[in-house]
FIMARDO-666155 format. One record per residue (C-alpha): y, x, z. Coordinates in nm, 2 decimals. Example, Ala and Ser with C-alpha at 12.3 -4.5 7.8 and 13.67 -1.06 7.14 Angstrom:
2
((-0.45, 1.23, 0.78))
((-0.11, 1.37, 0.71))
This chain:
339
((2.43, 10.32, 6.58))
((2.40, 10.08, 6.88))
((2.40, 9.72, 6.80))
((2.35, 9.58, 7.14))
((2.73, 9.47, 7.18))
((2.66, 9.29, 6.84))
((2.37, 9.10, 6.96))
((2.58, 8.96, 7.24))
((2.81, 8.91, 7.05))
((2.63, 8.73, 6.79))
((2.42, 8.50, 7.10))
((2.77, 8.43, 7.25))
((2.91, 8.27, 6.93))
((2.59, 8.09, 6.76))
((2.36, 8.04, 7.06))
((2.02, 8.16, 7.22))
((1.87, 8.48, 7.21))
((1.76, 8.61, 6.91))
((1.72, 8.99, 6.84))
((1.87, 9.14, 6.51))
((1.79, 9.43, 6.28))
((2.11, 9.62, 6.10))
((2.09, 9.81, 5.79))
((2.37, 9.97, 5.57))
((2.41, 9.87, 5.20))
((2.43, 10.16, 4.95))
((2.70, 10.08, 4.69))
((3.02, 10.00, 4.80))
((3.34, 10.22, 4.76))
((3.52, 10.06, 5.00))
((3.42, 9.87, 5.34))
((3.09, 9.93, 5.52))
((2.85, 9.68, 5.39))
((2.54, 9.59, 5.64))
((2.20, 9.41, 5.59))
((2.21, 9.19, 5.91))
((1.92, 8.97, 6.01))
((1.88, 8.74, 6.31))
((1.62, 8.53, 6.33))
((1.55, 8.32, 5.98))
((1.89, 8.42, 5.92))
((2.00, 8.66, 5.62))
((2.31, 8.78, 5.63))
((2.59, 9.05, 5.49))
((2.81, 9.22, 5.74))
((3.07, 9.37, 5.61))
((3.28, 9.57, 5.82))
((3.67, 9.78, 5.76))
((3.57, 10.17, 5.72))
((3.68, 10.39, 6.02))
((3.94, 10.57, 5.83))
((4.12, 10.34, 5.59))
((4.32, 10.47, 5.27))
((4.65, 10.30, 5.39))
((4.78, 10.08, 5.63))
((4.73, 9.76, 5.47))
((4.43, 9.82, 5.32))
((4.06, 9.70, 5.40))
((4.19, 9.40, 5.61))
((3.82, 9.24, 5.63))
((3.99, 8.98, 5.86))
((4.20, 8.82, 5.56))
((3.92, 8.84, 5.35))
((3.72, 8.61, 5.58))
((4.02, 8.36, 5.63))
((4.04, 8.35, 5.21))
((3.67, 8.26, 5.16))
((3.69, 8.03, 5.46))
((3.96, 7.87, 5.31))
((3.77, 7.82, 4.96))
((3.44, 7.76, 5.04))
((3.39, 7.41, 4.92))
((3.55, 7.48, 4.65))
((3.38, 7.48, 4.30))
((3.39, 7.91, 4.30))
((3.08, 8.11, 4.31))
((3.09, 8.30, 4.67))
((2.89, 8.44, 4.99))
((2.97, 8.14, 5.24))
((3.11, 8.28, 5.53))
((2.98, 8.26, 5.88))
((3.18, 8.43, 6.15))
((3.47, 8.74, 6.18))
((3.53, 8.93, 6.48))
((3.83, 9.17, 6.53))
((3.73, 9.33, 6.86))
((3.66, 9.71, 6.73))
((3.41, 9.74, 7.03))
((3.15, 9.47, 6.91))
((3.09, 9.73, 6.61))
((3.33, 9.98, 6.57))
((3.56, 9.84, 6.33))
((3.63, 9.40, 6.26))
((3.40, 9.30, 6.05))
((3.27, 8.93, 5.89))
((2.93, 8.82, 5.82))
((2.81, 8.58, 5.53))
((2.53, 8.48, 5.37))
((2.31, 8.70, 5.18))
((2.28, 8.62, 4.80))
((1.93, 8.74, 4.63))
((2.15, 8.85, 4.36))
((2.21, 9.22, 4.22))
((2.55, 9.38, 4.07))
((2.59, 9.56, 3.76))
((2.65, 9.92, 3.73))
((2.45, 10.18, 3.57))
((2.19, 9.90, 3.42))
((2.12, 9.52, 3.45))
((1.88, 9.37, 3.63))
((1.54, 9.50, 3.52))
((1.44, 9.12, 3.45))
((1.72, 9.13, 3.18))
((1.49, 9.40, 2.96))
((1.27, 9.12, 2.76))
((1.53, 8.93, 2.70))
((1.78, 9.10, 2.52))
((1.93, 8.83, 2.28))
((2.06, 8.66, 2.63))
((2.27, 8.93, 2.74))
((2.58, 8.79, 2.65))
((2.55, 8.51, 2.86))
((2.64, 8.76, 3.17))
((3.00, 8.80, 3.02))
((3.02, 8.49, 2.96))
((2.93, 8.33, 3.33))
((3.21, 8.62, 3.43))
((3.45, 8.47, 3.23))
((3.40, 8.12, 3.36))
((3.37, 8.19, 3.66))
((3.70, 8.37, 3.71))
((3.82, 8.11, 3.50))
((3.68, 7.87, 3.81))
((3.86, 8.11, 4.12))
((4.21, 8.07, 3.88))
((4.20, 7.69, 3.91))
((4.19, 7.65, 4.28))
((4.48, 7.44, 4.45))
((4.49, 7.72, 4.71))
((4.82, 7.52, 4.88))
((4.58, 7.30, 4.89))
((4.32, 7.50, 5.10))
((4.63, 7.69, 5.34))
((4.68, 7.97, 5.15))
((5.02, 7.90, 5.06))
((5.17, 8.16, 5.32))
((5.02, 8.46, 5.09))
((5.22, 8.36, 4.82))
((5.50, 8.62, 4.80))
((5.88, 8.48, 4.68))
((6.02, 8.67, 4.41))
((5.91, 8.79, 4.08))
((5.54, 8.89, 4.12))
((5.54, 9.19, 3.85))
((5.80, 9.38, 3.91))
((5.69, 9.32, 4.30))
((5.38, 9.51, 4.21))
((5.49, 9.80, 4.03))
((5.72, 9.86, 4.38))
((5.40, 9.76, 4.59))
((5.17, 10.03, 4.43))
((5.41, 10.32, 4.36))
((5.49, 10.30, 4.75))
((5.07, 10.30, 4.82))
((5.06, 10.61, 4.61))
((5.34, 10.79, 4.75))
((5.17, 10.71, 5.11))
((4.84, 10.85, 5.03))
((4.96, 11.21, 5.06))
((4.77, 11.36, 4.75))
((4.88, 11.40, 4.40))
((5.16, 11.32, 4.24))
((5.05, 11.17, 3.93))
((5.38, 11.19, 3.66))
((5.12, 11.02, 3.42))
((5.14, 10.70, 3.65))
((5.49, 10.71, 3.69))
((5.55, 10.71, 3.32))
((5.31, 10.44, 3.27))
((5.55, 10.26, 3.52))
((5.86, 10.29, 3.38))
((5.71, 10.17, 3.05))
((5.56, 9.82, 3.28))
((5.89, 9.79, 3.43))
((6.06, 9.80, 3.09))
((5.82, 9.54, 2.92))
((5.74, 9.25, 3.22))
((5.62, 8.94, 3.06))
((5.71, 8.58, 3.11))
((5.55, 8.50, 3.43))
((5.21, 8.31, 3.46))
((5.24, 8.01, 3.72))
((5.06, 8.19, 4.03))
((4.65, 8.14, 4.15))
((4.44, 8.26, 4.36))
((4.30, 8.60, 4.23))
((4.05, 8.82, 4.35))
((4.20, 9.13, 4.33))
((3.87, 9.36, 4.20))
((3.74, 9.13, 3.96))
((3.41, 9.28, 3.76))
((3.07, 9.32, 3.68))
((2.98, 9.52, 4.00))
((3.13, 9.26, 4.24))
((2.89, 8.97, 4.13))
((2.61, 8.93, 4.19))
((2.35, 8.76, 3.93))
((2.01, 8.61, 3.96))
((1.71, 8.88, 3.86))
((1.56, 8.72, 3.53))
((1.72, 8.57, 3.18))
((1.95, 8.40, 3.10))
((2.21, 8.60, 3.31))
((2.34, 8.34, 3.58))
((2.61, 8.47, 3.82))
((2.47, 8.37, 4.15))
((2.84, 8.45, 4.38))
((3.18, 8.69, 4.32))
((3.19, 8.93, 4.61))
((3.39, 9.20, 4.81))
((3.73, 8.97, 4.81))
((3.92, 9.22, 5.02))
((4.22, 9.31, 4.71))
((4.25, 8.92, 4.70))
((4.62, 8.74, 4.68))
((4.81, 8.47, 4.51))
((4.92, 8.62, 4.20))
((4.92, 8.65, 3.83))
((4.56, 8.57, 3.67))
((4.61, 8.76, 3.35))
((4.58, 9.08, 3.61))
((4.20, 8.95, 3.70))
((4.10, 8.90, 3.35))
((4.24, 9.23, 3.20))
((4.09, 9.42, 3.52))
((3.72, 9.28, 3.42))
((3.77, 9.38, 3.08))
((3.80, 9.75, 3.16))
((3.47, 9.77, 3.26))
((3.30, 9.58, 2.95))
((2.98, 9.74, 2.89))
((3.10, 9.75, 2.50))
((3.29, 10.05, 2.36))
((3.62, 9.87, 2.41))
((3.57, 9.90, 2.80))
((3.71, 10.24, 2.93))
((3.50, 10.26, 3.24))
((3.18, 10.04, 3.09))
((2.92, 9.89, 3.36))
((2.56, 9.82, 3.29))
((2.50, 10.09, 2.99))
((2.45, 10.44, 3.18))
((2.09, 10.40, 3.17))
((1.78, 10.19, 3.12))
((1.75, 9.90, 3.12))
((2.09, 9.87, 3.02))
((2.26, 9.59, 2.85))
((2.19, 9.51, 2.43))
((2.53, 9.59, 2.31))
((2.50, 9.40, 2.01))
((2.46, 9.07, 2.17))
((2.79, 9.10, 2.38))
((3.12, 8.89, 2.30))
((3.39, 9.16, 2.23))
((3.70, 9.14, 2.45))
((3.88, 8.95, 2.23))
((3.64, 8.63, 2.19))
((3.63, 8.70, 2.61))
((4.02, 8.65, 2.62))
((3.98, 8.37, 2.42))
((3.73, 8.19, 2.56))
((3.95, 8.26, 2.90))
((4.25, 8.08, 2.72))
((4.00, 7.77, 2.66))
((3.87, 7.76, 3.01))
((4.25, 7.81, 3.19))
((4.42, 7.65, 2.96))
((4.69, 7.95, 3.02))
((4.88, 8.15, 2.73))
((4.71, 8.50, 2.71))
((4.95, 8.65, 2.42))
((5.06, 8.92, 2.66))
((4.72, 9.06, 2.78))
((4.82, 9.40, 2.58))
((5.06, 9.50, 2.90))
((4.83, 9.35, 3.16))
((4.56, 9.61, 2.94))
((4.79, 9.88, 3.08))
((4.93, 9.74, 3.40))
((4.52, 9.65, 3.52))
((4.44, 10.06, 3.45))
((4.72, 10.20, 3.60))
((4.65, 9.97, 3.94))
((4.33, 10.08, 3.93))
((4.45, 10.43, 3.90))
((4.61, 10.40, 4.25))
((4.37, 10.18, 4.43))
((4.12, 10.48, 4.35))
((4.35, 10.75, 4.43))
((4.38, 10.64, 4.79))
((4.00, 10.71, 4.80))
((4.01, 11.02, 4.65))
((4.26, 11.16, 4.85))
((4.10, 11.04, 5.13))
((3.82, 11.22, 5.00))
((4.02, 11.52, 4.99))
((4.10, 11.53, 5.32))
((3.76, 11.49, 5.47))
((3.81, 11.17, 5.58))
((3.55, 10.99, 5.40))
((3.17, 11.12, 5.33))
((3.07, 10.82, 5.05))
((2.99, 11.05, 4.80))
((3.17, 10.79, 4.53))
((3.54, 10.89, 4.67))
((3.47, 11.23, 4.49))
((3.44, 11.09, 4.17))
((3.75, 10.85, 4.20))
((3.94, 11.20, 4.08))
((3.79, 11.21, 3.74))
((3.81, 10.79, 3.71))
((4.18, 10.82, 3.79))
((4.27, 11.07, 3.50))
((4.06, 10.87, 3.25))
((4.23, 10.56, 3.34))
((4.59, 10.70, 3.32))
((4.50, 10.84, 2.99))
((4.40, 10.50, 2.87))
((4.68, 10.33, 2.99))
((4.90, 10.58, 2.81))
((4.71, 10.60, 2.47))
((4.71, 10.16, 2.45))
((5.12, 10.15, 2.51))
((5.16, 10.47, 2.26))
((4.90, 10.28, 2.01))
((5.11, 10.00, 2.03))
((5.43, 10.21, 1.93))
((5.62, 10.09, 2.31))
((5.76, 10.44, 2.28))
């Protein structure tokens, strides 16, 4: 991989000479994530894969203009630098930002986190805060306004994301369209709209290496919109590392996080509900509505996976994920006696 038109590119916009090095991230399921480094400079590119899942998704370019549009806000993020769209600069548009020294959470916590196990907790809580922080941005204020859609928001959604699943081309899923019909039939009283980030959990944060757990910036914006919160918060709270979370983060293997020093997702919600200051009494349908979106935004990997169009080894496993959370999402409106 060349990165000679880069470094022009890069000299052009910020000045002088100065010679780079590029090297790619392991971890993301999505975009193309990049180690770049120019000069004293640390930096993250992160660039739109060369075959994307749909037409609309892993628009890099939007990303940038949200966290441009945010950054001196009080939110936790990567400040961003520059964004290019010309595909021949490095194959694809991509944005750079600053690096954080911070590390995500999925099969463990950071290895810092081991002697300290009482102080686990604290990581759940910076998560709840600061998504709590991203909710209360006046993002009229910042120019966002034009990416507010008119209309009623939720049943907007379940239209959005049955059309993105019929456009994948892979399989049909009646499990999610049952799951729809129920959403359709049992919309909530809308939440006043705020910026949300669209992916919102333990593996898109980064957090400082030692105790107590401090959540250094929120990351990989790219499924960002202005929108209903309560989809954010019931989207991190699949993943709690607790045996409420259906697709737990931080507990596959050592050091992993001390279970019995974690908020369950109830004192979570509520402490959401203190920070907002917004009415949570519906979060059971956003519990089904945040697993069956998930089910489709991992579909369109996985069928991308399927036909040979992507070689991250995490698409193949998007299968199983999907079927686990349709299951889910089935078992918590039949709990609930919906139908």
């Amino acid at each position: 991989m060349s990165t000679d038109a880069l470094e022009r590119y890069l000299d052009e916009r910020l000045g002088g000479h100065v010679p780079i090095t590029v090297d790619p991230i392991k971890g993301g399921g999505s975009c193309e994530v990049f180690a770049l480094d120019r000069g004293p400079c640390r930096w993250v590119l992160r660039r739109a894969p060369r075959h994307a899942s749909s037409a609309t998704a892993h628009d890099v370019l939007r990303e940038f203009r949200i966290l441009n549009a945010i950054k001196d806000e009080a939110v936790r993020i990567a400040r961003p630098v520059l964004s290019c769209r010309d595909v021949d600069i490095f194959e694809t548009p991509f944005y750079v930002m600053e690096r954080i020294p911070g590390s995500p959470i999925r099969s463990t916590v950071p290895a810092g986190w081991a002697a300290a196990p009482e102080t686990h907790g604290a990581a759940l809580d910076e998560l709840i805060d600061a998504l709590a922080a991203i909710h209360a941005v006046d993002w009229e204020a910042c120019g966002l306004g034009d990416l507010a859609r008119t209309g009623d928001y939720l049943p907007q959604q379940l239209t959005r994301w049955l059309t993105q699943l019929d456009g994948y081309g892979g399989r049909d899923l009646p499990g999610v369209r049952r799951i729809a019909t129920w959403l359709g039939e049992h919309c909530p009283f809308p939440q006043a709209s705020a910026l949300c980030h669209g992916d919102y959990k333990l593996d898109n944060v980064l957090f400082a290496a030692n105790p107590p757990p401090q959540l250094l910036a929120v990351v990989d914006w790219e499924m960002a919109a202005i929108g209903d919160p309560l989809v954010d918060l019931a989207w991190a709270l699949i993943f709690h590392p607790g045996p409420e979370g259906t697709m737990p983060l931080g507990r596959a293997k050592d050091p992993k996080f001390a279970v019995d020093h974690l908020s369950d997702r109830q004192v979570l919600v509520e402490r959401y509900a203190l920070r907002s200051g917004r009415d949570v009494s519906a979060i059971g349908w956003y519990d089904v509505f945040a697993r069956w979106k998930l089910a489709i935004v991992l579909e369109g990997s996985y069928a991308k996976h399927r036909r040979g169009l992507s070689d991250n080894p995490l698409h193949e496993v998007f299968g199983h994920q999907v079927d686990l959370l349709v299951e889910s999402a089935t078992s918590i409106f039949e709990r609930e006696g919906a139908l």
